[in-house]
MDTraj code that builds the backbone (N, CA, C; nanometers):
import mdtraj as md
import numpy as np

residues = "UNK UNK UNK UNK UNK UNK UNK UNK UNK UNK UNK UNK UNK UNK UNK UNK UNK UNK UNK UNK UNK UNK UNK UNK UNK UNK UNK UNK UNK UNK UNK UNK UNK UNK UNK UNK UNK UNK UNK UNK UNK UNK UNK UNK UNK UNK UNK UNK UNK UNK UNK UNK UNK UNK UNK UNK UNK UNK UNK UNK UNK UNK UNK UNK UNK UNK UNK UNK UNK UNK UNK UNK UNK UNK UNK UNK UNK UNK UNK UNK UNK UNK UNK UNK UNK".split()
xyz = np.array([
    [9.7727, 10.9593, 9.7933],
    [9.6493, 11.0315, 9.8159],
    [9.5355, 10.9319, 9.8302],
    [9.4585, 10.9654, 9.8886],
    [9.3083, 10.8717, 9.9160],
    [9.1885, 10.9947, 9.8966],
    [9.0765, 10.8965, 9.8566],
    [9.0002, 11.0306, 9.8030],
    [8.9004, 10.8344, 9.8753],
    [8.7790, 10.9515, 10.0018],
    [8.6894, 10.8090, 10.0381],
    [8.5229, 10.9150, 9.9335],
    [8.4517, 10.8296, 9.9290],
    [8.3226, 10.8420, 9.8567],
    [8.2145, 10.7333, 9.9183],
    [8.0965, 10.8005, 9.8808],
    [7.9973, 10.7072, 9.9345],
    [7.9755, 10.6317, 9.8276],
    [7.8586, 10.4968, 9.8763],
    [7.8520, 10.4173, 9.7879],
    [7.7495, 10.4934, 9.6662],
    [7.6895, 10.5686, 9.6953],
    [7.5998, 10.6125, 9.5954],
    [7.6925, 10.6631, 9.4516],
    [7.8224, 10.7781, 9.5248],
    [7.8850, 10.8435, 9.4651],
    [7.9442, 10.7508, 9.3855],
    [8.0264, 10.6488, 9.4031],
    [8.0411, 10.5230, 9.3439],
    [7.9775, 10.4597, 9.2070],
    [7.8201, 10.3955, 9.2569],
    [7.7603, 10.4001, 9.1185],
    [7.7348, 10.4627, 9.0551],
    [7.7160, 10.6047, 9.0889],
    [7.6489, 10.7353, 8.9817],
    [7.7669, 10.7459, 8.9001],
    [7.8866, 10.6909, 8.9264],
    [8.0087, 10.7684, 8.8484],
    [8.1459, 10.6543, 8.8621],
    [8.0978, 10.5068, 8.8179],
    [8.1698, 10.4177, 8.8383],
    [8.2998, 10.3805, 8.7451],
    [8.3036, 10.4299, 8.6322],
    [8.3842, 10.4375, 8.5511],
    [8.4951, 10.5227, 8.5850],
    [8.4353, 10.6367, 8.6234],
    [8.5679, 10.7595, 8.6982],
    [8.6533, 10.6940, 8.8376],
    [8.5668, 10.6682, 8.9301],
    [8.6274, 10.5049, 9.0008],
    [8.7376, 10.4621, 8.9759],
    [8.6852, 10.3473, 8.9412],
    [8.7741, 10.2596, 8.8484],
    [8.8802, 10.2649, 8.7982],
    [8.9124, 10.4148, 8.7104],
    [9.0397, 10.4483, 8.6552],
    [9.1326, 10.5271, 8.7506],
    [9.0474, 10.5812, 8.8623],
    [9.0866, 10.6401, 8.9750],
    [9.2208, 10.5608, 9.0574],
    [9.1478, 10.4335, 9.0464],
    [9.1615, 10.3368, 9.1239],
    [9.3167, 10.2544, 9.1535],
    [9.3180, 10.3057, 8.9639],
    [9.4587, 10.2159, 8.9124],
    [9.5710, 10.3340, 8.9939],
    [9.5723, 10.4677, 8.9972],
    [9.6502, 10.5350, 9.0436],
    [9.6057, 10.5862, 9.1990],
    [9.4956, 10.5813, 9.2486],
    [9.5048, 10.6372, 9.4204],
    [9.4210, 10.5362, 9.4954],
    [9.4335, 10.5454, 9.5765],
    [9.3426, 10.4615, 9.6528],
    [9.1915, 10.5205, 9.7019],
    [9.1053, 10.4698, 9.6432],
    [8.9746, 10.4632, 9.6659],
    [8.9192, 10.3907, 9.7697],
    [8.8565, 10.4420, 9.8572],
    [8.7916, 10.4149, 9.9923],
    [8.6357, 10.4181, 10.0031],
    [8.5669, 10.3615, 9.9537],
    [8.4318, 10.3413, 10.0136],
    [8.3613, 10.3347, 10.1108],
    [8.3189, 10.4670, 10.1787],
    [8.2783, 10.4448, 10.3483],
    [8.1033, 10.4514, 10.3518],
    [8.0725, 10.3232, 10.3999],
    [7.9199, 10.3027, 10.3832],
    [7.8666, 10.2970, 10.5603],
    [7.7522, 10.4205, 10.5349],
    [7.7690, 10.4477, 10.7246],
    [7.8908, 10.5115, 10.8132],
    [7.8725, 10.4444, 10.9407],
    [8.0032, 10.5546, 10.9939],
    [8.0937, 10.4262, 11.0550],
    [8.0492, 10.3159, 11.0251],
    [8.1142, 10.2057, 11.1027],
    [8.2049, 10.0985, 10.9504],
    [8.1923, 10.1301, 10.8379],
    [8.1708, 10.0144, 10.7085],
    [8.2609, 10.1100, 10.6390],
    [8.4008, 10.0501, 10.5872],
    [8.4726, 10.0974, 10.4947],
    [8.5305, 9.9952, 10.4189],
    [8.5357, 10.0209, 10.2594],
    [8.5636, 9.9075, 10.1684],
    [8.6803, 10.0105, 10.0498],
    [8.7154, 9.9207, 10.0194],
    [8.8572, 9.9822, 9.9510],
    [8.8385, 9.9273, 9.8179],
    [8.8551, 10.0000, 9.6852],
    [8.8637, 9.9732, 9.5637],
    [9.0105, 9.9677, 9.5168],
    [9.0457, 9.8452, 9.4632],
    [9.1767, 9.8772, 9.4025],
    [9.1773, 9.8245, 9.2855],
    [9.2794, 9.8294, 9.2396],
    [9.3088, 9.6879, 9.0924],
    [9.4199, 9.6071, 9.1119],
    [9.3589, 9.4583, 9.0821],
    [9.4389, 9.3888, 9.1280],
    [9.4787, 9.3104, 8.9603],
    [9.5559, 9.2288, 8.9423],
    [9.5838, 9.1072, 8.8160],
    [9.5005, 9.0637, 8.7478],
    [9.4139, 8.9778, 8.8226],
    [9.3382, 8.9361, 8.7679],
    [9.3296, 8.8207, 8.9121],
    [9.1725, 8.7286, 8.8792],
    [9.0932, 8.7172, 8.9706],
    [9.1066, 8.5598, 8.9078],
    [9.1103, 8.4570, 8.9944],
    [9.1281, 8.2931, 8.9336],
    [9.0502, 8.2240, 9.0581],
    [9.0886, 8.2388, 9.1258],
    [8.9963, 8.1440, 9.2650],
    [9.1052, 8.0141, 9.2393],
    [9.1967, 8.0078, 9.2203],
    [9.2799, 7.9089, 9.2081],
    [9.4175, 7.9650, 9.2568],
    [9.4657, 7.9152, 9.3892],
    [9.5756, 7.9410, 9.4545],
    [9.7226, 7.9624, 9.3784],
    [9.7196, 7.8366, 9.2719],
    [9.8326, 7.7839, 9.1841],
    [9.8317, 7.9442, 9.1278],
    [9.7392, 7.9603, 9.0210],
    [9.7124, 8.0584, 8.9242],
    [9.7344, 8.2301, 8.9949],
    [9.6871, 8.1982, 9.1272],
    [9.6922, 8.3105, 9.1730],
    [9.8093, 8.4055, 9.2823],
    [9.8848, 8.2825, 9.2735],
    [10.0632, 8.2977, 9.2785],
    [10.1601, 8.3773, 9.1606],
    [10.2190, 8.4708, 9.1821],
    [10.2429, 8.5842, 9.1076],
    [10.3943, 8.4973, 9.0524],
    [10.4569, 8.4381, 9.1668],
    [10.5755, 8.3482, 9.1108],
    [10.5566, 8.2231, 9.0097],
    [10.4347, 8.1844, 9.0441],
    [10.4001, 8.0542, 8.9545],
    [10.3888, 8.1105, 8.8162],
    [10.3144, 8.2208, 8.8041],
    [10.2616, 8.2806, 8.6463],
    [10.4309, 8.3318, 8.6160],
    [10.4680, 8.3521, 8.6786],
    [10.6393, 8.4532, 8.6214],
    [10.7308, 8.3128, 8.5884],
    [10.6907, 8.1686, 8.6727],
    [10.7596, 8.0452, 8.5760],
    [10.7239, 8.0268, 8.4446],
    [10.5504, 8.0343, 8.4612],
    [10.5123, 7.9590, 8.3407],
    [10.5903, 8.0434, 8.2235],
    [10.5700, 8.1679, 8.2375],
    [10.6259, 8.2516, 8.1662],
    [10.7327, 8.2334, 8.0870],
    [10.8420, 8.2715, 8.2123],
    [10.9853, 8.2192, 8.1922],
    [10.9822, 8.1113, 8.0845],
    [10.9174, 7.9539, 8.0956],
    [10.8954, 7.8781, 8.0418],
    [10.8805, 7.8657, 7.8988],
    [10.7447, 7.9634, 7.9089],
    [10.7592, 7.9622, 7.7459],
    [10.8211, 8.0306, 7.6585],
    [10.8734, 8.1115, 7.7022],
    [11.0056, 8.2117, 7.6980],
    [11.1104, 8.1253, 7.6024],
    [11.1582, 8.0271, 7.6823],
    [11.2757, 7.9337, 7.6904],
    [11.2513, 7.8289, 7.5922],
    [11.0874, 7.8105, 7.5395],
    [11.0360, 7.7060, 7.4397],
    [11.0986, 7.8077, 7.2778],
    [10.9868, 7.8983, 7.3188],
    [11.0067, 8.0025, 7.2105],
    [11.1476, 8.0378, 7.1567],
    [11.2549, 8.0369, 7.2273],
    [11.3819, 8.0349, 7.2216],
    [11.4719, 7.9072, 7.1884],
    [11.3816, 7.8379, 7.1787],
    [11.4580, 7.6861, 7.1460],
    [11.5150, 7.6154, 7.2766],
    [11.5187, 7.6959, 7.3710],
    [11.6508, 7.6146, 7.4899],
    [11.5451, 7.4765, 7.5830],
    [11.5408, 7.4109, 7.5263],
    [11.4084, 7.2848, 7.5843],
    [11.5023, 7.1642, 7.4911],
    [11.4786, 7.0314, 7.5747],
    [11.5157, 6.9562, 7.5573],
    [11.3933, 6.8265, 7.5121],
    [11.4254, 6.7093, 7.4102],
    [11.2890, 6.6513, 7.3867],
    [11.3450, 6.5313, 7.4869],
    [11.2387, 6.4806, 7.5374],
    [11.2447, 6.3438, 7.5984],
    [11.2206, 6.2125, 7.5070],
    [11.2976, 6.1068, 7.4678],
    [11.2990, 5.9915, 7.4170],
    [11.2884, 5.8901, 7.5145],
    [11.1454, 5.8538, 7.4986],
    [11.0928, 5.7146, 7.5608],
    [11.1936, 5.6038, 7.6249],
    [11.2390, 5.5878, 7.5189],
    [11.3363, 5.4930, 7.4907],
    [11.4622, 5.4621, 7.5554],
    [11.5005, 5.5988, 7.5978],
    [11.6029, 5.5713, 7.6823],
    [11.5418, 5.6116, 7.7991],
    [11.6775, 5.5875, 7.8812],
    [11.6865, 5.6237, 8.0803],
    [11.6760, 5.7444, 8.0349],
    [11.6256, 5.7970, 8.1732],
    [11.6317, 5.9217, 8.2189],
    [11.7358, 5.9762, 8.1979],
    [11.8378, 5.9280, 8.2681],
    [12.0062, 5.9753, 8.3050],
    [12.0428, 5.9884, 8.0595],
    [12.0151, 5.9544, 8.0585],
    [12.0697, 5.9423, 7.8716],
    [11.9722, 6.0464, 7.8412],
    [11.8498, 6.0827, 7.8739],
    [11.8122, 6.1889, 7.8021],
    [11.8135, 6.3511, 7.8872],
    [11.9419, 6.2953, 8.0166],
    [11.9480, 6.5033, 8.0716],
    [12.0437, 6.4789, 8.0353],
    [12.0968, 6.4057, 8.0256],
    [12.2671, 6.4162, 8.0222],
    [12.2460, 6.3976, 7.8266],
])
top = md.Topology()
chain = top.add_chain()
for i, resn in enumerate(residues, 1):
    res = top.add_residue(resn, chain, resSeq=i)
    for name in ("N", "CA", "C"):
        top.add_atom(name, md.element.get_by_symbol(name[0]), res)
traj = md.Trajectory(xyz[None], top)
């Protein structure tokens, strides 16, 4: 379902919006030429890395796998090859 509203209708009643938002799609038509769409999205980073849905589902995973013990420590000291193996 889509339900469009003007922008006025919008601020007078922005909270109803908003929650609208999470379940239908909200359409903002300003004039007869200007349409803007309200949705909800994750969250907002301005950072490409961060704003990769697979990158956040590694980090995740990650600490997942800390929290669980399955992580390995690295010793200086030896090679590489001696501390995966």
């Amino acid at each position: 379902m889509m339900i469009v509203i003007s922008p006025t209708e919008l601020s007078e009643n922005m909270e109803k919006y908003l929650n609208l938002a999470e379940k239908e799609r909200v359409v903002i038509q300003r004039g007869e030429n200007e349409t803007f769409e309200l949705r909800k999205t994750g969250r907002v980073s301005n950072d490409p890395f961060f704003d990769n849905p697979q990158n956040i589902a590694s980090i995740e995973q990650g600490m997942a796998d800390i929290k669980a013990g399955r992580y390995k420590t690295f010793n200086p000291e030896k090679s590489v090859w001696e501390n995966i193996l």
